[in-house]
C-alpha positions as CSV (number, residue, x, y, z in Angstrom):
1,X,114.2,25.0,144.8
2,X,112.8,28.3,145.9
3,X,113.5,31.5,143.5
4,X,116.0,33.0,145.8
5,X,118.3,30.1,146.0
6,X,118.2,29.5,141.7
7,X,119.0,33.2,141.9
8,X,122.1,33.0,144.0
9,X,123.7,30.5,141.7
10,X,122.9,32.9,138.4
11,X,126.5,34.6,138.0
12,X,125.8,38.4,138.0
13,X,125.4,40.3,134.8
14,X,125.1,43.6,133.5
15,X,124.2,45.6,130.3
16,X,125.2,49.6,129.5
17,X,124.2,51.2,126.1
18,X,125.1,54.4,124.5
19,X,124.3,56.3,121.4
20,X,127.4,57.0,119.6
21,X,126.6,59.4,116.2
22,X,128.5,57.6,113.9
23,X,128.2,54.9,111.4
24,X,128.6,51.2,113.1
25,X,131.4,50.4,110.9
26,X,133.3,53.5,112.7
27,X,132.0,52.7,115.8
28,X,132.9,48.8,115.4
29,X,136.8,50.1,114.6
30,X,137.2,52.1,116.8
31,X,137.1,49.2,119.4
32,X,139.3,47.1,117.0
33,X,142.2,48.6,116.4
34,X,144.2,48.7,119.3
35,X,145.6,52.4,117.8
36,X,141.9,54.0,118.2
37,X,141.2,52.5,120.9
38,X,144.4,53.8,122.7
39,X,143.4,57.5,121.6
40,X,139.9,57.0,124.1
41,X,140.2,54.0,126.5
42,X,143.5,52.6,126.9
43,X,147.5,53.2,127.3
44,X,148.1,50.3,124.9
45,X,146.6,47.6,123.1
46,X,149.4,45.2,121.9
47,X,147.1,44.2,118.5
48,X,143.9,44.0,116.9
49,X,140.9,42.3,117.9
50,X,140.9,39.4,115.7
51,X,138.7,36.1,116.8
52,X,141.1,33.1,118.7
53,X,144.1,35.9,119.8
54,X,144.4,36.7,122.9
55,X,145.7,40.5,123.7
56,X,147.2,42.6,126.5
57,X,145.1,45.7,127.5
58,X,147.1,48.5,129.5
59,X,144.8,51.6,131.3
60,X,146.3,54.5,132.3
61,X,145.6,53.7,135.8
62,X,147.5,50.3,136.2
63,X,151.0,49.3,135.3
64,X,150.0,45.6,134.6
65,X,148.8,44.6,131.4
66,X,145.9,42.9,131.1
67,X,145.0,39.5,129.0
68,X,141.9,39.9,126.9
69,X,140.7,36.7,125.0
70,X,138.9,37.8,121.7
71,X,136.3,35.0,121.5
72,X,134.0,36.5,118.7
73,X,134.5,39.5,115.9
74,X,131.8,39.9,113.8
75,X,132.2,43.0,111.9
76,X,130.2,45.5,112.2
77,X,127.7,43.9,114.5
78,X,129.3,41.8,117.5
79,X,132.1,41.7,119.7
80,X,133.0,38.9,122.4
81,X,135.8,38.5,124.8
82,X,137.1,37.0,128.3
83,X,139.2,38.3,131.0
84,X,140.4,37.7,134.6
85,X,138.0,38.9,137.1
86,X,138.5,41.4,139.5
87,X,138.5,38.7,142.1
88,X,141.3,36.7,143.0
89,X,140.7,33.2,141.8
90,X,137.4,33.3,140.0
91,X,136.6,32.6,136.7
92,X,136.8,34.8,133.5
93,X,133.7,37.2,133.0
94,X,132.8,37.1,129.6
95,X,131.8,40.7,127.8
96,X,129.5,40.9,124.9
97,X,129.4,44.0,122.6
98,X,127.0,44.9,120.3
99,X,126.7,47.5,117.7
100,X,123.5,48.4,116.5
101,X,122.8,50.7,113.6
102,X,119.9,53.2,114.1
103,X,120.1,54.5,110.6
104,X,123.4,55.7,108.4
105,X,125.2,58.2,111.3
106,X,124.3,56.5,114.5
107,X,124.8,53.6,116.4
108,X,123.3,52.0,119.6
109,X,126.2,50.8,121.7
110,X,125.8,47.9,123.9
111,X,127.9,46.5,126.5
112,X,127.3,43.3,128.8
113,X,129.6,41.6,131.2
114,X,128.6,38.6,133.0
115,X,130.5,35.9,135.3
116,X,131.0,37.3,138.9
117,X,129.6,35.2,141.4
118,X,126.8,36.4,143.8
119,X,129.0,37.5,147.0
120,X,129.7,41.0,148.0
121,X,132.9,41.0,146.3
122,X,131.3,39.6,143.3
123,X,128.5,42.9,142.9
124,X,131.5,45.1,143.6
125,X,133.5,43.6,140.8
126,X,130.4,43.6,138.7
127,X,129.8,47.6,139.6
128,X,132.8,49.0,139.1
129,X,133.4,47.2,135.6
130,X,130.1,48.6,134.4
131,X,130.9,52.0,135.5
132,X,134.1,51.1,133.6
133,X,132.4,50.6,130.2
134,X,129.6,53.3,130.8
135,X,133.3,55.3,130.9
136,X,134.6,53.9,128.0
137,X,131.5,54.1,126.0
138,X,131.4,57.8,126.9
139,X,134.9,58.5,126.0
140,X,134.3,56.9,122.7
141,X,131.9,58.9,122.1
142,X,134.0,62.2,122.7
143,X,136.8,60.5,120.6
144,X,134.7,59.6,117.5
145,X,132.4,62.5,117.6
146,X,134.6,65.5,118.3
147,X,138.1,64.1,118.4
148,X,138.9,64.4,122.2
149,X,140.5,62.2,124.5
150,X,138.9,61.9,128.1
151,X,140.7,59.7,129.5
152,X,144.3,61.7,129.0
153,X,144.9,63.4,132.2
154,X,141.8,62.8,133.9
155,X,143.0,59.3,135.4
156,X,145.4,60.1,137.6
């Protein structure tokens, strides 16, 4: 089996990171609870991140809300989940986030996403959810550092 073809069948993935200047435990809880993260990222979380629920994520942008399995919490460290893929009858992508302390006040943020198959609609998906999180990650970091919203008013 020649490189190209192995690679073809390896679901795309990506990775984004940002320093947020908080502590992790800040930064890990502000993802959490559905109440923070609805002052950055989202219209409405209906609960808490909490390992084995499954919860419905509305953005500002869509009217649907949107099922979000919480595989993983491992505070302050690691969060995983699952969700529907932005193409119509593939499998769940499965996002990993990580939250790594550089020292007392700051955190390394980092987001992967893997799971869309290697077609053109599959590196579209995968692009526009990682401009997503570079997004949210950026408007968490307006949130938690100086206490502004991004994402009110700028969506639509």
């Amino acid at each position: 089996m020649s490189s190209d073809a192995r690679s073809d069948e390896t679901p795309l993935a990506f990775e984004v990171q940002l320093k947020i200047r908080k502590p992790a435990a800040d930064v890990f809880d502000a993802v959490v609870d559905p109440k923070k993260l609805g002052g950055y990222f989202l219209r409405e979380g209906s609960g808490p991140l909490v390992a084995g629920t499954t919860v419905l994520w509305q953005f500002p942008e869509f009217e649907e809300r949107y099922p979000v399995v919480v595989r993983e919490v491992a505070a302050p460290e690691r969060i995983v989940l699952e969700w529907g893929s932005a193409i119509a009858g593939d499998l769940d992508t499965r996002v990993v986030m990580t939250f790594v302390a550089l020292d007392a006040a700051n955190t390394m943020v980092k987001i992967s996403e893997s799971g869309w198959p290697h077609s053109p609609e599959g590196l579209k998906a995968s692009h526009g959810n990682a401009g997503g999180w570079m997004h949210m990650m950026a408007a968490m970091k307006a949130y938690l550092e100086y206490g502004i919203n991004l994402r009110e008013g700028g969506a639509l």
